[in-house]
N, C-alpha and C positions, 0 to 999 in steps of 0.2 A: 505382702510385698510380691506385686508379680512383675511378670514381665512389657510392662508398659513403654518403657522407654526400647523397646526394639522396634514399635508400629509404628510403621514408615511416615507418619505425619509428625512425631515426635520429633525419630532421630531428624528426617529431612530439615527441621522447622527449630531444631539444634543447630545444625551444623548453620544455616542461612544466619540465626540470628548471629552464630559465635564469627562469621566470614564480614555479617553488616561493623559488629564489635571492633574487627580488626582494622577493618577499611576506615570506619569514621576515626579511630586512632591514629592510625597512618596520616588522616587530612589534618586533622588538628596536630599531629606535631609538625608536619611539612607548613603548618602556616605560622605556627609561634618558631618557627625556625627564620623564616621570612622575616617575622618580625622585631627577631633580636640583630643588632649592629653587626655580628661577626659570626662566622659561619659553627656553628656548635661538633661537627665530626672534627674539623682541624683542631680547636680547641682541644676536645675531649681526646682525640687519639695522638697527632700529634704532638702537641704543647703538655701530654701528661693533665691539665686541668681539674685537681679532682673534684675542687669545690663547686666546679660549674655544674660535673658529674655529679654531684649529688640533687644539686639544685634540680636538673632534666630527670632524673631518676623519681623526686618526690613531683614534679610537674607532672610526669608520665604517669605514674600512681593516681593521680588527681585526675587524669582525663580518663583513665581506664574506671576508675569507680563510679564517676560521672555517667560515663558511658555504660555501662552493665545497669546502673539505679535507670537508668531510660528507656534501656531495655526491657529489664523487669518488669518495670513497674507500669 
C-alpha cells in the first residue's frame, strides 16, 4: 500500500470526476423537479411532506448510483 493516491493526476482526476458526480446530480434533480406538477422544496419544507421526502430521498439515491456506476465503469 503506498502512496498512490497523493500523485497529482490521481488526486486531480478525483476531485473532477467527484465535482462531474455532483454537477450531473444537480441537473437531473433540477429536471425531474421540472417535471413533477408542484414544486418539491414547498412540499417538502413547507407543507411538512414526508412521504414525498422519502420518495425524492430514494429518487436521489437512484440518480447518485446511476451516476458513480458511469463514472466508474
Amino acid at each position: 500500500m503506498g502512496m498512490e493516491w497523493l500523485k497529482s493526476g490521481a488526486f486531480f482526476g478525483s476531485i473532477m470526476f467527484a465535482l462531474m458526480g455532483v454537477i450531473i446530480f444537480l441537473v437531473a434533480f433540477v429536471i425531474i423537479d421540472k417535471l413533477t406538477p408542484y414544486n418539491l422544496w414547498e412540499e417538502i419544507v413547507e407543507k411538512q411532506n414526508r412521504a414525498l421526502a422519502l420518495v425524492v430521498a430514494a429518487m436521489s439515491l437512484g440518480i447518485c448510483i446511476i451516476v458513480a456506476a458511469a463514472i466508474h465503469g
